[in-house]
C-alpha positions as CSV (number, residue, x, y, z in Angstrom):
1,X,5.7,10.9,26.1
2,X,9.1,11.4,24.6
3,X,7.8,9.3,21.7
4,X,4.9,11.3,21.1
5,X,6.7,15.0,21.0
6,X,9.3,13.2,18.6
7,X,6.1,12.9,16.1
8,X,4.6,16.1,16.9
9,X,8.0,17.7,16.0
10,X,8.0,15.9,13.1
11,X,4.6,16.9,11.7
12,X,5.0,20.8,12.4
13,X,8.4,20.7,11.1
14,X,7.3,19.6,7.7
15,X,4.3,21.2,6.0
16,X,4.2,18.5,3.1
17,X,4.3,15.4,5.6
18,X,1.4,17.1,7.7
19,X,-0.9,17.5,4.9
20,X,-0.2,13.9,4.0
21,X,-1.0,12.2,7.3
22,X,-4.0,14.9,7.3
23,X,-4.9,13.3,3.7
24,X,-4.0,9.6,5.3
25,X,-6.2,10.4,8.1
26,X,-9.1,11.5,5.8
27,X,-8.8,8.0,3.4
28,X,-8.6,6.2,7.1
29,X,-11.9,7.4,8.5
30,X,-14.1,7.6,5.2
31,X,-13.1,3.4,4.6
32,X,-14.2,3.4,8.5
33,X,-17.4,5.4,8.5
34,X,-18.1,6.4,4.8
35,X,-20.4,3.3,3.7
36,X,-22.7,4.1,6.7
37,X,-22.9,8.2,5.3
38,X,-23.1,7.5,2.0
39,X,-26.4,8.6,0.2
40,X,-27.3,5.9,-2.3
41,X,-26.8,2.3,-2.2
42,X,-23.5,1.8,-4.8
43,X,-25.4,-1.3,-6.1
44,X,-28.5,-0.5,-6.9
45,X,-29.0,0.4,-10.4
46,X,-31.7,3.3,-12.0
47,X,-31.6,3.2,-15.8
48,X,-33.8,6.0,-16.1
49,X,-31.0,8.3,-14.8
50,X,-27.9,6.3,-16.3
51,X,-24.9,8.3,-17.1
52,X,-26.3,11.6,-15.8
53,X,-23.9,14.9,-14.9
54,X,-22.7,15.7,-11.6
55,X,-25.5,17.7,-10.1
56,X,-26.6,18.6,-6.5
57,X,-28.1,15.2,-6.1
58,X,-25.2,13.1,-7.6
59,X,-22.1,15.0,-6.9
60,X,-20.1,12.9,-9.2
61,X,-22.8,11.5,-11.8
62,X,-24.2,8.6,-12.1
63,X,-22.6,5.4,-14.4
64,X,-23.7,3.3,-17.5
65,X,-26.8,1.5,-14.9
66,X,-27.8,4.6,-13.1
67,X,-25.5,3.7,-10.0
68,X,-24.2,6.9,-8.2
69,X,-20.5,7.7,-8.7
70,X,-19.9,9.4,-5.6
71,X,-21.3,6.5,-3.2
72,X,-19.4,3.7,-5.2
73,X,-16.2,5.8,-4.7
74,X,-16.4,6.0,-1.5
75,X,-17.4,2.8,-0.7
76,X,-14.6,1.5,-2.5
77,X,-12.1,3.3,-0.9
78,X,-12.6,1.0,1.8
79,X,-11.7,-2.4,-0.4
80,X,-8.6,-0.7,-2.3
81,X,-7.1,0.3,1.3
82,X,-7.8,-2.8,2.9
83,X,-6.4,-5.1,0.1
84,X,-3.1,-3.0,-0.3
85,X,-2.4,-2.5,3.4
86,X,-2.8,-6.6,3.8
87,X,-0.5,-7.0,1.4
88,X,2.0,-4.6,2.5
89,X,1.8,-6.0,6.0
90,X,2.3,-9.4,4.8
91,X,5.1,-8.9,2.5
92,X,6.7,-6.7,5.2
93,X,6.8,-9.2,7.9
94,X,8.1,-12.0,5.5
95,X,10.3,-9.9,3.5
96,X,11.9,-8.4,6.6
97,X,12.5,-11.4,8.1
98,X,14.4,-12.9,5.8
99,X,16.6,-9.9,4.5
100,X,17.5,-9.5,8.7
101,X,18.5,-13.2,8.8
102,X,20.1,-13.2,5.2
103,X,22.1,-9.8,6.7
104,X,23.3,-10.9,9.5
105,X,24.2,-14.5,9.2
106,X,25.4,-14.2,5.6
107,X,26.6,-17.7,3.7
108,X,24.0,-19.9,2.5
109,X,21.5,-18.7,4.5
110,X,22.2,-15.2,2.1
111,X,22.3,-17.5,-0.8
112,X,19.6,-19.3,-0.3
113,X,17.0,-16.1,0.1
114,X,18.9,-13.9,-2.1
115,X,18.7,-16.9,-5.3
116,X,14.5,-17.0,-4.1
117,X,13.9,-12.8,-4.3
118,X,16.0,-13.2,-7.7
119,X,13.5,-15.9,-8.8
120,X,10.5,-13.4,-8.0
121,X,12.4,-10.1,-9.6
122,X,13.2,-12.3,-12.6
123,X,9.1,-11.3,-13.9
124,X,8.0,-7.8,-14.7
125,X,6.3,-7.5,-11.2
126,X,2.6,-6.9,-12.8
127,X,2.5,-9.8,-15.3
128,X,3.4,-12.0,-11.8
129,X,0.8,-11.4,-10.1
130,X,-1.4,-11.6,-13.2
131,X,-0.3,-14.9,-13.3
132,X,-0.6,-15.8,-9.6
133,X,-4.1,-13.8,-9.8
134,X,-5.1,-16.0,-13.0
135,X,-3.9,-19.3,-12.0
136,X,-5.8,-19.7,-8.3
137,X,-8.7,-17.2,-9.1
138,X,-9.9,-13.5,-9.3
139,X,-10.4,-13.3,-5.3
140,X,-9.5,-11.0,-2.9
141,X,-7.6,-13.3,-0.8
142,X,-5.8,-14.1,-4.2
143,X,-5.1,-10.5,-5.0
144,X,-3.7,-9.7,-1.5
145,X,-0.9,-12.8,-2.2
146,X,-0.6,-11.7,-5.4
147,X,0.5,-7.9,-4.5
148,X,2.5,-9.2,-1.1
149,X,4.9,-11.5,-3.3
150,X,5.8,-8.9,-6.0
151,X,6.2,-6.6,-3.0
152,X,8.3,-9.2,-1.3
153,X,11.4,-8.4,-2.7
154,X,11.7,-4.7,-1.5
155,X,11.8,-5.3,2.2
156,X,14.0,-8.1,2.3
157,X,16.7,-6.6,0.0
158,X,16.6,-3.3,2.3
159,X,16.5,-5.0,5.2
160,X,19.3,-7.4,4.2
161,X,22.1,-4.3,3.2
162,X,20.9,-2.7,6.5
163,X,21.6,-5.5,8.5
164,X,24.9,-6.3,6.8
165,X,26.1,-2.6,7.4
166,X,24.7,-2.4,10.8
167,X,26.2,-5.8,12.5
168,X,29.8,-4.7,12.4
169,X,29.0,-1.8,14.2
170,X,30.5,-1.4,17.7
171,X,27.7,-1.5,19.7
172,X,26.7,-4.4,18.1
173,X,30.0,-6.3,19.5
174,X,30.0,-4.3,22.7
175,X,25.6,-6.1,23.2
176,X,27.5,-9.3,22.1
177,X,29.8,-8.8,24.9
178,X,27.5,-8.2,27.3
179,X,26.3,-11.9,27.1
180,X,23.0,-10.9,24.4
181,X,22.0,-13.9,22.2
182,X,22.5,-12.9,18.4
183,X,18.7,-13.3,17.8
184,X,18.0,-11.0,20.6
185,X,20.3,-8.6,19.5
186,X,19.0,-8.9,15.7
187,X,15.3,-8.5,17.1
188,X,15.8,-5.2,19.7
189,X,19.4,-3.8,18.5
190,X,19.9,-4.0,14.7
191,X,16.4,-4.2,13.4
192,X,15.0,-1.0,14.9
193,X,17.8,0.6,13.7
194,X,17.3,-0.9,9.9
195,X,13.4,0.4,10.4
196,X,13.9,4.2,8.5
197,X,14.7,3.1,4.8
198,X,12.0,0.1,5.0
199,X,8.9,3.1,6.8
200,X,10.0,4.5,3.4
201,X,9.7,1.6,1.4
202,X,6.3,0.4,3.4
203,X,4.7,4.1,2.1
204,X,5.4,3.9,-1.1
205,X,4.5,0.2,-1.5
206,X,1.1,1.5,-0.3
207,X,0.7,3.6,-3.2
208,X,1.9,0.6,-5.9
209,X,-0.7,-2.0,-4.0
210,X,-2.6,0.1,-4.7
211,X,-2.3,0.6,-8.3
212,X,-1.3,-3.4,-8.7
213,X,-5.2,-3.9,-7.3
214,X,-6.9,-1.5,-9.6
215,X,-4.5,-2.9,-12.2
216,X,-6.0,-5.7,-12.1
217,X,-9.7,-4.8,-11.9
218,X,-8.8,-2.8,-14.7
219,X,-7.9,-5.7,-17.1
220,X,-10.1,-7.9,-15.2
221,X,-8.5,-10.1,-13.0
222,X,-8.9,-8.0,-9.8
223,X,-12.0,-7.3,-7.8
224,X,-15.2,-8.8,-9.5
225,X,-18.2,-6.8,-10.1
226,X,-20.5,-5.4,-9.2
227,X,-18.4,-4.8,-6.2
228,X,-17.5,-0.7,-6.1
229,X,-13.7,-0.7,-6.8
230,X,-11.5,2.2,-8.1
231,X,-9.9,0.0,-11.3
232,X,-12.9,-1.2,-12.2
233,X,-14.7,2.1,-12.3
234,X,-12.1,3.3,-14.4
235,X,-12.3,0.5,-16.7
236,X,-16.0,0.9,-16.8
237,X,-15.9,5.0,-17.4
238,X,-13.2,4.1,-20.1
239,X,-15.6,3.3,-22.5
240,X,-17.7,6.6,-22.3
241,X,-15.1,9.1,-22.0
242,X,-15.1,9.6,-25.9
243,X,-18.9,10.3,-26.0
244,X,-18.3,12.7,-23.5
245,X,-19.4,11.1,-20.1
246,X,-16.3,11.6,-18.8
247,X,-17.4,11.5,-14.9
248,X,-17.9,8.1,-14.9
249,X,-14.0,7.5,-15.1
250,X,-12.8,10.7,-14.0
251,X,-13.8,10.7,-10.1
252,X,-12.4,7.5,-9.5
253,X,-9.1,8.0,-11.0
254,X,-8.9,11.0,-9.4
255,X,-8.6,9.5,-5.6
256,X,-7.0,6.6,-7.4
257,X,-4.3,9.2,-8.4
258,X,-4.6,11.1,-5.1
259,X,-4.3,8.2,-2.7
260,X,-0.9,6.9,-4.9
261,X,0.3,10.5,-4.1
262,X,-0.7,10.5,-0.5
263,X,1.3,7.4,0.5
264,X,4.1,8.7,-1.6
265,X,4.6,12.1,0.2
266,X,4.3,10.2,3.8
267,X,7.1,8.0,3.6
268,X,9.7,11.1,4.6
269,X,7.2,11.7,7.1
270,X,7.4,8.1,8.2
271,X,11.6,7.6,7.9
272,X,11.8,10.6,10.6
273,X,9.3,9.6,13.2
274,X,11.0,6.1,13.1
275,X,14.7,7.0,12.8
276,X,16.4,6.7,16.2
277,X,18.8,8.7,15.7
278,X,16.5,11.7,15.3
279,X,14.9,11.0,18.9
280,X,18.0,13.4,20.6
């Protein structure tokens, strides 16, 4: 009950993190429920009305085979999210993990995990997981591993310099004391309180799986069509854009662009509803 006021404090306290969640919220129910209200199938093609204007029957147009914009947004919305919150999941656990355990135990245990997230940071992050993307295959499951590892390194390093800060803290000796085991007290004392920095990091990494997925679609190593996604829509509507169809790209990068800048404006939102010390 506490728990719950906390939050509600939080989101009337800030204006900009309640529109976002309001925005999250919106993204959370139309990948839930918007493929069964959309009004056109998104694969089914009609060239007789290909690359027509947003009207009353096609709110956002219709593309280069007659497919209806507005229905393959939507339904793509659905993909996008559940690829980059996989991945962020992923490289969460396993990047939290072992910056906690490279933190608190320090020597080669720190060498050994810091020398493997130098390893991964040594790439530009995109042309890895191009490479990882191109070298076992254009699949989702690929893409998700793909956007987890270059993701990987975030967590762990925030985790780590919390943990190191937090486990000469005194009541960190005072649970060692009182007979805890140092994996208990890593698990229930020092992670919760390393949580706030990495609910900001876990937002914003939202928004760049995000991008990093329709990145790839984009240059064509992401999602294959004719599967609705929002990078390859843009790619697709790139092409057209000079003779002047410019709905075909447009819509899609729009809530492309908007979904980046949702995640992005919820991570404050996120650092204060986890934060213990802002639970008094």
């Amino acid at each position: 009950m506490k728990n719950l006021k906390h939050i509600k404090y939080v989101l009337t306290e800030n204006p900009i993190t309640f529109g976002s969640v309001i925005l999250f919220l919106l993204f959370i129910l139309t990948a839930i429920f918007g493929p069964l209200l959309i009004p056109f199938d998104p694969l089914a093609s009609d060239t007789e009305n290909a690359l027509n204007p947003p009207s009353a029957l096609h709110w956002f147009g219709t593309d280069q085979l007659g497919r209806d914009v507005f229905s393959r947004v939507v339904v793509a919305t659905r993909l996008d999210l559940f690829i980059a919150l996989v991945a962020v999941i992923l490289s969460f656990v396993v990047g939290s993990i072992l910056g906690s355990l490279a933190g608190y135990y320090g020597g080669w245990t720190d060498r050994i995990v810091g020398r493997f997230l130098d390893t991964i940071m040594a790439f530009p992050l995109f042309v890895l997981a191009m490479a990882i993307v191109a070298a076992l295959g254009n699949t989702i499951e690929n893409i998700v591993y793909a956007t987890a590892i270059i993701n990987l390194p975030f967590y762990a390093r925030v985790a780590r310099a919390e943990v190191n800060v937090l486990r000469n803290s005194p009541f960190v000796e005072a649970a060692l004391v009182s007979g805890n085991s140092h994996m208990k007290l890593l698990c229930f004392q020092i992670f919760p309180n390393a949580m706030p920095p990495m609910m900001v990091q876990l937002s914003l990494n939202m928004g760049w799986a995000i991008l990093n997925a329709a990145g790839l679609s984009f240059i064509g190593l992401g999602v294959k069509p004719p599967d609705a996604e929002w990078g390859i829509m843009v790619a697709e509507g790139a092409n057209y854009i000079i003779s002047g169809e410019w709905w075909v790209a447009l819509f899609p990068g729009a809530v492309l662009m908007l979904a980046v800048f949702c995640f992005n404006l919820l991570g404050d939102g996120l650092r204060d509803i986890f934060d213990p010390r802002k639970r008094s």
